[in-house]
MOPAC internal coordinates of N, CA, C and O (Angstrom, degrees):
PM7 1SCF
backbone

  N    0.0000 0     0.00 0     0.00 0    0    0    0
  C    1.4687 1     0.00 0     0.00 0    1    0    0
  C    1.5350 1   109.87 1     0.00 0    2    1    0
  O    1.2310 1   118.89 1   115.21 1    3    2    1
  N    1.3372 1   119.72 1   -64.79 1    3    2    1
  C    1.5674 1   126.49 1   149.18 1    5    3    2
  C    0.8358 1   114.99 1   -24.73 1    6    5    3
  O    1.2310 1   119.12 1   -13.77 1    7    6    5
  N    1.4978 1   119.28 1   166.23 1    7    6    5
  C    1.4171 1   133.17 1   157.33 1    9    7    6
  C    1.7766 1   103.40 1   -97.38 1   10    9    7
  O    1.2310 1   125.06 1   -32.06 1   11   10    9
  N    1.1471 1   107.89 1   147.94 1   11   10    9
  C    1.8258 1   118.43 1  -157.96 1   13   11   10
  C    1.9406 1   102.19 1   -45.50 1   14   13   11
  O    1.2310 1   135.69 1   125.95 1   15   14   13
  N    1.3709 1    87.24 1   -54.05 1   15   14   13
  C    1.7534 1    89.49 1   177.20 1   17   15   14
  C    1.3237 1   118.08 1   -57.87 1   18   17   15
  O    1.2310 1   109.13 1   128.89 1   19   18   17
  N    1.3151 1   137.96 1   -51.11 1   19   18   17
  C    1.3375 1   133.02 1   173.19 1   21   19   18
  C    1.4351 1   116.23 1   -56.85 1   22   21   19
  O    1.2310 1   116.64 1   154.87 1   23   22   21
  N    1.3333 1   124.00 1   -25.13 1   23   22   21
  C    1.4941 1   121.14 1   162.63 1   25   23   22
  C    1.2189 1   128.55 1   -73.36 1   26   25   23
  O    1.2310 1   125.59 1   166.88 1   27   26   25
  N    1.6578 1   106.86 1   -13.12 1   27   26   25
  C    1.9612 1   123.60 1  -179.52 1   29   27   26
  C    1.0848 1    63.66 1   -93.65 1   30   29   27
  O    1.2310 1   103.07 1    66.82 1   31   30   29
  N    1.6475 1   148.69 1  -113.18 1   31   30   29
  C    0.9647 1   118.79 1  -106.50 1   33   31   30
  C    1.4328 1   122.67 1   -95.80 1   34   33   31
  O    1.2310 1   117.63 1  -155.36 1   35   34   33
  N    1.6496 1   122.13 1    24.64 1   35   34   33
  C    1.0992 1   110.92 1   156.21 1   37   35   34
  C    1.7475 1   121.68 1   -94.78 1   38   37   35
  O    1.2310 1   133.46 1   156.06 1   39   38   37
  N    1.0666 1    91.58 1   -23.94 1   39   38   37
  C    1.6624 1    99.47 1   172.65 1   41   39   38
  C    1.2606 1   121.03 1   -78.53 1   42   41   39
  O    1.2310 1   115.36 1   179.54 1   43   42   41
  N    1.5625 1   126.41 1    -0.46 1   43   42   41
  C    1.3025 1   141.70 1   150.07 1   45   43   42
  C    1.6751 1   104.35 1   -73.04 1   46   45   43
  O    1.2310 1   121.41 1   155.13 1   47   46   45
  N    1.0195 1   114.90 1   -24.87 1   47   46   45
  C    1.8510 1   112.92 1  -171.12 1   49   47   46
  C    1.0098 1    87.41 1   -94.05 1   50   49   47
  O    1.2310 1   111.45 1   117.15 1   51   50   49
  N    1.4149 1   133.70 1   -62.85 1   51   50   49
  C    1.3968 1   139.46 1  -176.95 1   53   51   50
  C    1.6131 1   138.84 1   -94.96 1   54   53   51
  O    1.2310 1   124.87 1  -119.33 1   55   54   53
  N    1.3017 1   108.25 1    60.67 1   55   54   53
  C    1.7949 1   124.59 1  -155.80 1   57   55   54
  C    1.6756 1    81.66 1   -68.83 1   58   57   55
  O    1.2310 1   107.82 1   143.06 1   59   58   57
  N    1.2362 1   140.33 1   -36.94 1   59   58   57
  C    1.1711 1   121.01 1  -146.63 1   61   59   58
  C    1.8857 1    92.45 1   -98.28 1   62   61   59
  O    1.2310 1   104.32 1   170.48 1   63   62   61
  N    1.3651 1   146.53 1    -9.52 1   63   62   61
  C    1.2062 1   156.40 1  -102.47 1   65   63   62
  C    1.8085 1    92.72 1  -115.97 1   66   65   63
  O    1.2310 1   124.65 1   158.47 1   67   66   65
  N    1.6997 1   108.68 1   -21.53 1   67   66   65
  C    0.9778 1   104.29 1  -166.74 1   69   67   66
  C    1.6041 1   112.20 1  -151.48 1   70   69   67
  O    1.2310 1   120.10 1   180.00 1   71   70   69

């Protein structure tokens, strides 16, 4: 749905999110 970078870097903010 993202674009690849906004998914690194939300799942870097949020490791636990998912």
């Amino acid at each position: 749905m993202f674009a690849h970078s906004i998914q690194t870097w939300w799942w870097t903010a949020h490791p636990a999110a998912h």
